[in-house]
Backbone bond lengths (Angstrom), bond angles and torsions (degrees), N, CA, C in turn:
res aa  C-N    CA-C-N  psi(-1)  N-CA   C-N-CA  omega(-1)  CA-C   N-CA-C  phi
1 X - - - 1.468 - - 1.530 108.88 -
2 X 1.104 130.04 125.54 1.621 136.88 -171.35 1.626 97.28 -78.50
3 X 1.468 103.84 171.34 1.131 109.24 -177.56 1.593 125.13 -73.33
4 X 1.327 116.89 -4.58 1.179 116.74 -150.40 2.125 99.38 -117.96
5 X 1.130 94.71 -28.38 1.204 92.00 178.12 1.238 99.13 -94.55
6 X 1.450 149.12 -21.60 1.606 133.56 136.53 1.747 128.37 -13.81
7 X 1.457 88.66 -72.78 1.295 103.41 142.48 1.111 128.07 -10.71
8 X 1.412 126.16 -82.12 1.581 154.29 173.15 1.731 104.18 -31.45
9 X 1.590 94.13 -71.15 1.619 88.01 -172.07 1.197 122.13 -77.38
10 X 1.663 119.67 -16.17 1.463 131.05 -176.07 1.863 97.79 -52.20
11 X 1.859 108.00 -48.11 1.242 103.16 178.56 1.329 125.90 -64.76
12 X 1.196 109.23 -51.57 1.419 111.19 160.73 1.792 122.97 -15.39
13 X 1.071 101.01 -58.29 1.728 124.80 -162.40 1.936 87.53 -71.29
14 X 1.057 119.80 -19.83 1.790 123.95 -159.34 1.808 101.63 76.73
15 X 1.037 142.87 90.36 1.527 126.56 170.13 1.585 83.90 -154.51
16 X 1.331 110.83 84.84 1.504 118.19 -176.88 1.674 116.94 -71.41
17 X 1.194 102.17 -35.15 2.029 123.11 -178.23 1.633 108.96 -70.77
18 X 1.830 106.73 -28.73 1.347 115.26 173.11 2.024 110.49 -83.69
19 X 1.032 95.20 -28.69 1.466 101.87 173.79 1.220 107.35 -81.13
20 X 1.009 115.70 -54.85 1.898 104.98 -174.30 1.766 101.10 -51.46
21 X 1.472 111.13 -34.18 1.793 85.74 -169.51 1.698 121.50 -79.08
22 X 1.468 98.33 -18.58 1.491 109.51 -174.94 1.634 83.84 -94.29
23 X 1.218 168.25 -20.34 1.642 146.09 165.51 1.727 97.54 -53.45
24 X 1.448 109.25 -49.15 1.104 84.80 -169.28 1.354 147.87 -80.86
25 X 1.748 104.58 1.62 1.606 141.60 162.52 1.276 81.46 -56.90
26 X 1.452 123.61 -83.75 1.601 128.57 -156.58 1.474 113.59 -37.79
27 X 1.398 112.02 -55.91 1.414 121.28 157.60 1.806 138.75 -15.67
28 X 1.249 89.01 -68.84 1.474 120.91 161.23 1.722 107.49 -59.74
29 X 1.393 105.83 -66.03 1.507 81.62 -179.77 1.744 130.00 -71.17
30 X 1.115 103.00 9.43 1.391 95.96 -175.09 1.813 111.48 -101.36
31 X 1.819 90.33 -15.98 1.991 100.09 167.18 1.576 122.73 -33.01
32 X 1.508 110.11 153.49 1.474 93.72 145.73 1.460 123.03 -71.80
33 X 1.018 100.37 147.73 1.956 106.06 160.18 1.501 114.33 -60.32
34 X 1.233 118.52 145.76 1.455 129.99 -179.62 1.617 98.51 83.20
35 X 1.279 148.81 -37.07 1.629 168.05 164.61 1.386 121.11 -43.66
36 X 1.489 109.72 -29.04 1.338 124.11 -176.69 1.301 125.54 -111.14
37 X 1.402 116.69 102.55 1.587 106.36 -165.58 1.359 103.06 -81.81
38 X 1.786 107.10 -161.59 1.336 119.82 -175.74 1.571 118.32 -54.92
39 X 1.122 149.94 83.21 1.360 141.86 161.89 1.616 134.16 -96.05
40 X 1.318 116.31 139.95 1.217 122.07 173.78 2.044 98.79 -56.94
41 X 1.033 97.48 131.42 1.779 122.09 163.47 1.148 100.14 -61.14
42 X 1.642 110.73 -69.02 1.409 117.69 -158.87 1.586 122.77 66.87
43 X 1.495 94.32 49.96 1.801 112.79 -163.65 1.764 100.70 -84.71
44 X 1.265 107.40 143.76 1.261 109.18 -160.11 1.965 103.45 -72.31
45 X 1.194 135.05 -173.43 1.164 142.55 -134.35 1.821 97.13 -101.86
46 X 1.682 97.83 -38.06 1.533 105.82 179.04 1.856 107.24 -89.75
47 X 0.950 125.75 -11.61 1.723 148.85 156.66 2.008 100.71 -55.40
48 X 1.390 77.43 -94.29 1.642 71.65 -173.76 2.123 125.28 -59.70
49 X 1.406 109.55 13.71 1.172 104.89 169.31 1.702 118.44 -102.86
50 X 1.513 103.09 -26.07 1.388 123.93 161.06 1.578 104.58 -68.19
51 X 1.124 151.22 4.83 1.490 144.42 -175.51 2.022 79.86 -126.85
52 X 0.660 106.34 -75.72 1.851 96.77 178.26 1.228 102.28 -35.62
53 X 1.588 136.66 -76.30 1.328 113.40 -162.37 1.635 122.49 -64.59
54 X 1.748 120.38 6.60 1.218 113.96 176.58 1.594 101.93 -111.66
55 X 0.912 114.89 -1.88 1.751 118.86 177.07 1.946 97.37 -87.06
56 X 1.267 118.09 -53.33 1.179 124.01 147.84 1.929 129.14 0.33
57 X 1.579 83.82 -91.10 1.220 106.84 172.17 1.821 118.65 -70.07
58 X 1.076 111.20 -19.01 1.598 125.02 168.19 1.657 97.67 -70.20
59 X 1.168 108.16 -55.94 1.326 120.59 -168.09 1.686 98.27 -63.68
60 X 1.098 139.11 -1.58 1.539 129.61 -158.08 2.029 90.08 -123.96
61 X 1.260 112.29 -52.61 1.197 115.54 154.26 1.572 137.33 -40.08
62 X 1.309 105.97 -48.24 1.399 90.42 145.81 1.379 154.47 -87.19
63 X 1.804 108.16 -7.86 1.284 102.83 173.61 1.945 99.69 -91.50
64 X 1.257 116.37 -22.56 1.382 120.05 173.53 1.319 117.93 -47.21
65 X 1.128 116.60 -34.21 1.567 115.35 176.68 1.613 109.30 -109.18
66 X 1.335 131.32 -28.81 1.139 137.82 176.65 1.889 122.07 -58.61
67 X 1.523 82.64 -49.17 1.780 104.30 -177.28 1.392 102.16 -98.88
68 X 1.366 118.61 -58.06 1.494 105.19 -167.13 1.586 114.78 -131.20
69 X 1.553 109.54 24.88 1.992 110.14 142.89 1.203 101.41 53.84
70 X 1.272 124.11 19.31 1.682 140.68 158.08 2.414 109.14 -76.38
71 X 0.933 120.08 -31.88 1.101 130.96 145.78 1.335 144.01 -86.79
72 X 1.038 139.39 154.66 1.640 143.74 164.27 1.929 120.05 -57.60
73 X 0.917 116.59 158.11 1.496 102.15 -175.62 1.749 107.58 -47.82
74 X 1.767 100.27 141.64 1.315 100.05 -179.34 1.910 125.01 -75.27
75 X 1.417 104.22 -24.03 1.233 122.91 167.22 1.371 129.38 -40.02
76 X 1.289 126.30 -46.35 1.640 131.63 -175.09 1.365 101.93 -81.33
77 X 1.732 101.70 -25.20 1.905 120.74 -162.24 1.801 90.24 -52.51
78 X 1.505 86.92 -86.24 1.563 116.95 173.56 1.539 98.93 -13.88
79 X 1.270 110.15 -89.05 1.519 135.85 -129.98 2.282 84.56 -60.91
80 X 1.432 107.50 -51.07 1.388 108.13 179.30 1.610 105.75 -49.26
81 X 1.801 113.00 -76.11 0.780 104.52 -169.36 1.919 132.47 -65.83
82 X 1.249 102.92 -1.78 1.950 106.50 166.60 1.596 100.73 -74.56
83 X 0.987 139.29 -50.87 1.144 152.60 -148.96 2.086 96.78 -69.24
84 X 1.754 96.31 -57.35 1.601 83.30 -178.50 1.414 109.48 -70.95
85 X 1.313 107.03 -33.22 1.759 103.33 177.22 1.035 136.01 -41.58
86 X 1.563 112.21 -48.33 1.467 132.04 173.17 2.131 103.50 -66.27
87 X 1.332 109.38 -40.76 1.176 105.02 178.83 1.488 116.41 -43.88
88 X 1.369 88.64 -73.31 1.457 107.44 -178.92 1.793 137.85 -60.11
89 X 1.757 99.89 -28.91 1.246 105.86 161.89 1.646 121.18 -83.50
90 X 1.615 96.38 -50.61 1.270 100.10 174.06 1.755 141.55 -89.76
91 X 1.415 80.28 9.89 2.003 95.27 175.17 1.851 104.28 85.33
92 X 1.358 108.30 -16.78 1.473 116.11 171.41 1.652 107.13 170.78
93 X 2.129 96.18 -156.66 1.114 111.15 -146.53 1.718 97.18 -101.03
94 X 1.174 120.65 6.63 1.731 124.90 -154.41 1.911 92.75 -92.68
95 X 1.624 102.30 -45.76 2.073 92.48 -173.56 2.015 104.04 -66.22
96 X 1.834 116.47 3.61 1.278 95.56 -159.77 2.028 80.42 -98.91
97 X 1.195 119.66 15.06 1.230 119.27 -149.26 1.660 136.59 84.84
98 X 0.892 120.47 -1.98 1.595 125.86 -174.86 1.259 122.52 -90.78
99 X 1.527 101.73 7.80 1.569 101.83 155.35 1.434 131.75 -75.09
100 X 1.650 124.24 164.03 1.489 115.72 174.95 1.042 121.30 -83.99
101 X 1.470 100.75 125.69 1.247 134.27 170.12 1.446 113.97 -7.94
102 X 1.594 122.62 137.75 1.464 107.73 160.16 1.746 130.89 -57.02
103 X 2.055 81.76 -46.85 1.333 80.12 171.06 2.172 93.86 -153.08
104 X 1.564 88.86 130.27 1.463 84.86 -176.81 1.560 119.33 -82.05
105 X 1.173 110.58 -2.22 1.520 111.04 153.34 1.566 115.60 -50.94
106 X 1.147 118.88 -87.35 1.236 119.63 150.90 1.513 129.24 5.62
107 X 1.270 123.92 -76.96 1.457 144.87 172.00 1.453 91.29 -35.90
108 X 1.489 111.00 -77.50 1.868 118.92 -145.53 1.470 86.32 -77.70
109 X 1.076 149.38 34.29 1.451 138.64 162.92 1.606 97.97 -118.05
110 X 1.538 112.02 -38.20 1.784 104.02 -175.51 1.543 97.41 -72.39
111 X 1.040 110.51 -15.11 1.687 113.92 -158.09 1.539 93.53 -85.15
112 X 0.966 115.95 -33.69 1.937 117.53 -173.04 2.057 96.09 -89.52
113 X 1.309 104.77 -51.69 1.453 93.94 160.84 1.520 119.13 -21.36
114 X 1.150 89.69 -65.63 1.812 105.00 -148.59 1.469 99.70 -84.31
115 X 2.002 121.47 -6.66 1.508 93.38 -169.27 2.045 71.75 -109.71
116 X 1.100 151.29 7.82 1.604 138.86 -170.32 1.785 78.82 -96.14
117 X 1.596 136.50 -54.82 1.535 123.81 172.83 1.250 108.44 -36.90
118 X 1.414 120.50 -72.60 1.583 96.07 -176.36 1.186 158.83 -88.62
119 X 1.815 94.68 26.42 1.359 111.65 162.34 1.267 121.28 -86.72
120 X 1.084 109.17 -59.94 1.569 116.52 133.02 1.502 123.97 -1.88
121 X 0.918 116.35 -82.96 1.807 100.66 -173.41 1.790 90.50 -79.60
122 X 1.002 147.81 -29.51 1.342 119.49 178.35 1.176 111.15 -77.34
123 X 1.229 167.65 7.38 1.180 171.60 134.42 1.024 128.59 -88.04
124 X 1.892 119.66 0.16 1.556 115.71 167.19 1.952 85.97 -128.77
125 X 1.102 136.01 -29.51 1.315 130.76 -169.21 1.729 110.28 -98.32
126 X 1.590 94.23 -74.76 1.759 94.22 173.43 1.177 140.43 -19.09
127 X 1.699 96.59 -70.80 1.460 127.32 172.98 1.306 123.08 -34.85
128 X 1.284 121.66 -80.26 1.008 136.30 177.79 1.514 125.68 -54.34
129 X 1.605 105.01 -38.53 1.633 114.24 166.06 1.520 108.72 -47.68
130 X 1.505 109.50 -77.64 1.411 141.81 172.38 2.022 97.82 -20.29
131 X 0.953 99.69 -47.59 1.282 105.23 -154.18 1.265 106.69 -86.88
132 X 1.884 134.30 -0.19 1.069 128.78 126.12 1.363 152.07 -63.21
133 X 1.223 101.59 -4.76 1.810 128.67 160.98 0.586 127.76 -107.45
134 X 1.521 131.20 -60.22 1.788 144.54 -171.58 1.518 103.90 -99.25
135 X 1.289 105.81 135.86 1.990 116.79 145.53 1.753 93.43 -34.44
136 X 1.452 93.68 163.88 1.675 109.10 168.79 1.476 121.07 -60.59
137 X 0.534 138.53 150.45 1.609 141.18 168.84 1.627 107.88 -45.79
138 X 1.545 120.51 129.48 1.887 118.32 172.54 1.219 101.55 -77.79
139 X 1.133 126.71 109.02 1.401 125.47 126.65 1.584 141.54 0.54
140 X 1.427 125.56 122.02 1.581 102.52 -168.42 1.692 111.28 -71.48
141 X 1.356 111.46 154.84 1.481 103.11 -172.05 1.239 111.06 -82.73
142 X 1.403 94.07 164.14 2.011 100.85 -173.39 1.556 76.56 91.76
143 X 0.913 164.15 -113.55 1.495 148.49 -136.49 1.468 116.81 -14.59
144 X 1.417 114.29 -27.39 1.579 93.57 179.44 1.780 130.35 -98.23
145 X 1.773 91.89 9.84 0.958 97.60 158.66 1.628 128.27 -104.03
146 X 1.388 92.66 23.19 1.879 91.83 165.45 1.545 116.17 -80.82
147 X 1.162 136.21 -44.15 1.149 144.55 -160.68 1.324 106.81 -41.50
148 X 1.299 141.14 125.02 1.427 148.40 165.93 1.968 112.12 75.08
149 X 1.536 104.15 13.52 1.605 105.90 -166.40 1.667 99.16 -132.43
150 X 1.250 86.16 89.45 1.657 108.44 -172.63 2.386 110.58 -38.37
151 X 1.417 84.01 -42.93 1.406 97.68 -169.39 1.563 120.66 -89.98
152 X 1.401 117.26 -15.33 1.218 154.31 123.28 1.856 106.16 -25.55
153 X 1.422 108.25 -82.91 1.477 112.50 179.91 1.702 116.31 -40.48
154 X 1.657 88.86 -56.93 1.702 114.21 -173.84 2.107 104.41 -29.87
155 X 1.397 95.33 -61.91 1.315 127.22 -168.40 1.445 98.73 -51.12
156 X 0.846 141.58 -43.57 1.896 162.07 -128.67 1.573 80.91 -115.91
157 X 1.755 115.06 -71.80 1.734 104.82 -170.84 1.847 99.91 -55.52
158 X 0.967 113.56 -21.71 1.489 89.83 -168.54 1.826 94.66 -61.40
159 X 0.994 102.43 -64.54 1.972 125.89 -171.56 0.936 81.04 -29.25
160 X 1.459 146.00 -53.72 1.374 130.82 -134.30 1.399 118.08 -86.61
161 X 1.867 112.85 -34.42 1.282 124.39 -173.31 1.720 98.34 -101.71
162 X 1.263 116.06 -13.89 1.896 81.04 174.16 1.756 95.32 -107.27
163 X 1.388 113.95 -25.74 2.090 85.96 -150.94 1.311 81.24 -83.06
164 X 2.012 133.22 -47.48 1.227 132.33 -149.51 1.685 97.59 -80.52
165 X 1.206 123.68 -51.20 1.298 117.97 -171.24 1.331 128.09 -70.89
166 X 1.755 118.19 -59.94 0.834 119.03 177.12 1.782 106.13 -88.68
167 X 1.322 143.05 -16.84 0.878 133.06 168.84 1.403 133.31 -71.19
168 X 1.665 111.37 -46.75 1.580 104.01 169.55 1.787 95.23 -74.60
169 X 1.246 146.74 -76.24 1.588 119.82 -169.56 0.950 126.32 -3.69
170 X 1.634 109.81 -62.30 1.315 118.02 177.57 1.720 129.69 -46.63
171 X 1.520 84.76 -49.64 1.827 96.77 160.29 1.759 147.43 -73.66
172 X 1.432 79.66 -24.02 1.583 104.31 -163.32 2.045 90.10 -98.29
173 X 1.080 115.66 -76.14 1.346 147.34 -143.49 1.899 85.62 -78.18
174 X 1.012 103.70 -74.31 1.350 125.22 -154.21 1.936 117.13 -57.43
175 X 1.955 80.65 -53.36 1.497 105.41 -173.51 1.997 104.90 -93.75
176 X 1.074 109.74 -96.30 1.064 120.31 168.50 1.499 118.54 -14.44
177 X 1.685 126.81 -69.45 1.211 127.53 -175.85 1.925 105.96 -55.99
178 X 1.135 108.87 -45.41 1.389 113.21 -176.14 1.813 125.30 -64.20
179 X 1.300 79.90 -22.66 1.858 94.83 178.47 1.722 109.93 -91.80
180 X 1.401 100.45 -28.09 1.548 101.87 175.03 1.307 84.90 -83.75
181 X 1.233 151.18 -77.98 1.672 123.67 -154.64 1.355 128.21 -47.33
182 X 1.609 102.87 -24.50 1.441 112.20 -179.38 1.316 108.42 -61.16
183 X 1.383 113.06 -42.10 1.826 117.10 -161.97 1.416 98.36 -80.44
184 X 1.217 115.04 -0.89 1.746 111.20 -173.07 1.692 98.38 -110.52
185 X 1.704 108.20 2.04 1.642 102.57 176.28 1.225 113.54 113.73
186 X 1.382 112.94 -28.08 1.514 117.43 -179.29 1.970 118.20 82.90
187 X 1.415 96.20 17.92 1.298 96.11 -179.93 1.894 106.74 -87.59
188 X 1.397 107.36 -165.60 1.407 110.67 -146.76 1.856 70.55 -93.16
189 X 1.175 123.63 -69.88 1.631 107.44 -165.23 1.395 110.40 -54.75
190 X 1.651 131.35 -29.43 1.476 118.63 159.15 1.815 119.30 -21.25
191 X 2.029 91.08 -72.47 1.496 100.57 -179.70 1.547 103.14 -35.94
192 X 0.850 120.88 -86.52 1.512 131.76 -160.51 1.719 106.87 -22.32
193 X 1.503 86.01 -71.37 1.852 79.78 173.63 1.310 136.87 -57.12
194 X 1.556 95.52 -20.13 1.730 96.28 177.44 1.463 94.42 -84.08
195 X 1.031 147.52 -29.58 1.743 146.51 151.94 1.968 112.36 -26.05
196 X 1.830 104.60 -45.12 1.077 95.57 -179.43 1.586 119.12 -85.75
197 X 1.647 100.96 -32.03 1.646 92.47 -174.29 1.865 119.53 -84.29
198 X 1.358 112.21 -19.49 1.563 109.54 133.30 1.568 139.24 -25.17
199 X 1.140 92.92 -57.27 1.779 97.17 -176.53 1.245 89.93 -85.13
200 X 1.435 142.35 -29.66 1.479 120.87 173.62 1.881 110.38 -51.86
201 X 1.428 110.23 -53.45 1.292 123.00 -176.32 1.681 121.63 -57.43
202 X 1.722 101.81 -32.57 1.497 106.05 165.86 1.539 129.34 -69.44
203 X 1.743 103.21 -28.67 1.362 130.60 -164.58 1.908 76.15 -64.53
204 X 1.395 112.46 -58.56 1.751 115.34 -161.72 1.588 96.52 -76.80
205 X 0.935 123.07 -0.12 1.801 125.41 -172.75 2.171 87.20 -82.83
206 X 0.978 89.29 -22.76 1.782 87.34 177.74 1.648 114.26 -135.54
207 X 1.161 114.43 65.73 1.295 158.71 177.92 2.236 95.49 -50.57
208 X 1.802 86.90 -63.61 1.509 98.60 -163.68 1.812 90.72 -54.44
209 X 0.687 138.52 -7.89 1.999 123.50 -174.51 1.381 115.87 -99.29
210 X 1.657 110.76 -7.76 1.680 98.50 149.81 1.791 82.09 99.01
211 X 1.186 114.23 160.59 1.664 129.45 172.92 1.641 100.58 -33.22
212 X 1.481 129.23 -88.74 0.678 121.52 -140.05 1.971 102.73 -71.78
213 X 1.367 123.22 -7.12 1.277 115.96 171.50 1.427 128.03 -87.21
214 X 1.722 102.74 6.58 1.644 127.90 -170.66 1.736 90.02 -103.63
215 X 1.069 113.99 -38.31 1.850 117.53 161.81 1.147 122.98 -30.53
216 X 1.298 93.59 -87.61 1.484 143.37 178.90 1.515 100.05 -37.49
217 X 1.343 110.75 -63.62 1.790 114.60 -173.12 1.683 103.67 -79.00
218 X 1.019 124.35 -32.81 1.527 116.15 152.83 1.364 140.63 -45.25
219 X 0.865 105.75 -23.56 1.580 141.66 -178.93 1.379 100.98 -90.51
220 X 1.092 114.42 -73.54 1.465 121.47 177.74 1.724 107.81 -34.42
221 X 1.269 119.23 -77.06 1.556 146.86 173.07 1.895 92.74 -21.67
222 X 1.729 99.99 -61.57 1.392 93.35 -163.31 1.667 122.55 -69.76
223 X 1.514 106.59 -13.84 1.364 111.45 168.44 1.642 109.40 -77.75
224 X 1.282 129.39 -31.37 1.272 138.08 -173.42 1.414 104.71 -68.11
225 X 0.973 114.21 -63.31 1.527 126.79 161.10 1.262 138.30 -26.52
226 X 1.609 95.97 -52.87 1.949 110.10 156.98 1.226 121.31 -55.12
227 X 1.594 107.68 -64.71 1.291 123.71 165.91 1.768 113.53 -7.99
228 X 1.600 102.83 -76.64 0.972 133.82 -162.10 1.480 117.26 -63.02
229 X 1.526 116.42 -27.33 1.182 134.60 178.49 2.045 113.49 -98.65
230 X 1.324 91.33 -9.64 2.029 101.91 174.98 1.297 94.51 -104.18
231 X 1.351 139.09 -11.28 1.293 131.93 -164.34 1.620 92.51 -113.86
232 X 1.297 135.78 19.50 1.628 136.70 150.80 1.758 85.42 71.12
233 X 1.691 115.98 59.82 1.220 126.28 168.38 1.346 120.87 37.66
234 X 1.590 107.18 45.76 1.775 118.84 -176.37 1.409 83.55 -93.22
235 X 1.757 119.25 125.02 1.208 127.86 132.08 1.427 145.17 -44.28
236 X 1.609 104.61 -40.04 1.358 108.03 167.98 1.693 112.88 -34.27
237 X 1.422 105.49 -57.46 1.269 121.85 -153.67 1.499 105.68 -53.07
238 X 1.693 121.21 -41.41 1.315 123.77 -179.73 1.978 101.31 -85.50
239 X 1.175 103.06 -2.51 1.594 95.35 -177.21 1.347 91.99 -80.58
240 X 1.595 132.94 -74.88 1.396 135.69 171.50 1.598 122.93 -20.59
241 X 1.638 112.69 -60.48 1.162 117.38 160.66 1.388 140.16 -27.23
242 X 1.947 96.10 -47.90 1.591 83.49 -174.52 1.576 101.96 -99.33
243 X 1.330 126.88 2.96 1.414 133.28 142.95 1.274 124.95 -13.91
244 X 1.641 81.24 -96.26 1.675 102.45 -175.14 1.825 116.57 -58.02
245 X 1.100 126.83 -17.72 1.253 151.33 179.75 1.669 100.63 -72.11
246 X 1.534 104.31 -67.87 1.539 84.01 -173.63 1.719 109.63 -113.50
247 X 1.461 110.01 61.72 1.290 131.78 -157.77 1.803 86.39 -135.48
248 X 1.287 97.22 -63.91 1.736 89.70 171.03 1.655 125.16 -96.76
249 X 1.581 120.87 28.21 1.068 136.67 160.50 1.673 85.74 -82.19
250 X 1.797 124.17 -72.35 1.356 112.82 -157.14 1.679 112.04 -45.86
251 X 1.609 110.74 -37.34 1.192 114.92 -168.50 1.578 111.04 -65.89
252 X 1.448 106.92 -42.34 1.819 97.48 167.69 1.922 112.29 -60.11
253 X 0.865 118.43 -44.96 1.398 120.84 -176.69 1.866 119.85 -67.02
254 X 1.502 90.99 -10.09 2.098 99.21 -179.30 1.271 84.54 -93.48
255 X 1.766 128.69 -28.17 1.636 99.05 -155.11 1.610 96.44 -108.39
256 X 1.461 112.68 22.13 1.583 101.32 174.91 1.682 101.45 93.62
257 X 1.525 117.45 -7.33 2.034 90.01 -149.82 1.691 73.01 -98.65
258 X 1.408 138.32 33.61 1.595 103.49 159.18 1.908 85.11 -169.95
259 X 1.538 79.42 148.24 2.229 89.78 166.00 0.855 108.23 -69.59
């Protein structure tokens, strides 16, 4: 049932205080993306406990397969199940961000912003921290056969822009961050924190790279996250981001200049 015809019968029934909070879900989802800043939802009490118990269970999915390979990859998990969630709670895919852009100029500039930051602090901050405790971060395998194998690389950009880009966003960014803010009320310091305990969950979403690649991808998450939350909760922006990011990781690794 979408949000809006909830709505509908809530009035029907007379429960005006329950309608005002779900109009204004409806509201929100019908915005442009990038248009809508930080706002309290103001999701009712049985709302925001249903967004906790699926941030929860999101949250169990990824360390379940990440840490202890008791689940199937968490990625397709996520990315399916945000997608019906948002359908079904929210009438669609536009309150998770996946609406068009106001203006995609705009977007692909926060998106290059936000992916030159986190090369940037991982390669002048991370690194070097990391690298007084932990070995380097592992690499996913099959990476070392990109170097000099054009079709090899090709194969890798595909991986990169649907399961890594548009697939964890979708899960991580999209689904997850939005359901933890919900259960926290949907206010503007909610977002934020659901920004931080996300990137904790992404940091463990890459488990296989050892401490310092649970950093590193935390880090990553938390710039994606900002991004995503200065850009009036445009997804594009973290879809592009984690693109172009590990779009010119493959390209250092085809031409030899990195392991």
């Amino acid at each position: 049932m979408s949000i809006a015809t909830e709505a509908n019968e809530l009035k029907q029934r007379g429960e005006p205080k329950m309608n005002a909070s779900i109009s204004a879900r409806a509201t929100a989802a019908g915005s442009n993306v990038g248009s809508n800043p930080l706002q309290a939802n103001r999701l009712p009490r049985g709302q925001r406990w249903i967004s906790l118990a699926e941030f929860v269970v999101g949250g169990a999915i990824v360390i379940g397969h990440n840490v202890y390979h008791v689940v199937p990859n968490e990625v397709p998990l996520l990315f399916v199940i945000g997608l019906i969630s948002f359908r079904l709670r929210d009438g669609g895919w536009r309150p998770m961000g996946l609406g068009w852009p106001t203006s995609w100029r705009r977007t692909v500039l926060i998106a290059l912003g936000a992916a030159a930051l986190r090369i940037l602090i991982g390669t002048l901050v991370i690194d070097p921290i990391t690298a007084h405790f932990w070995p380097p971060a592992i690499a996913p395998s099959g990476m070392d056969a990109i170097t000099g194998h054009l079709t090899v690389a090709l194969r890798w950009l595909a991986i990169v822009w649907t399961f890594a880009a548009l697939g964890e966003e979708i899960g991580y960014r999209g689904y997850l961050m939005n359901r933890a803010a919900d259960a926290g009320g949907g206010s503007r310091a909610a977002y934020w924190a659901a920004a931080v305990a996300v990137s904790v969950l992404f940091g463990y979403g890459h488990y296989y790279k050892g401490p310092a690649g649970i950093v590193d991808s935390g880090m990553a998450g938390l710039v994606l996250g900002t991004a995503y939350l200065l850009s009036g909760r445009n997804l594009w922006v973290c879809i592009l981001a984690h693109g172009f990011v590990d779009t010119i990781g493959l390209i250092a690794v085809f031409l030899g200049l990195s392991k």
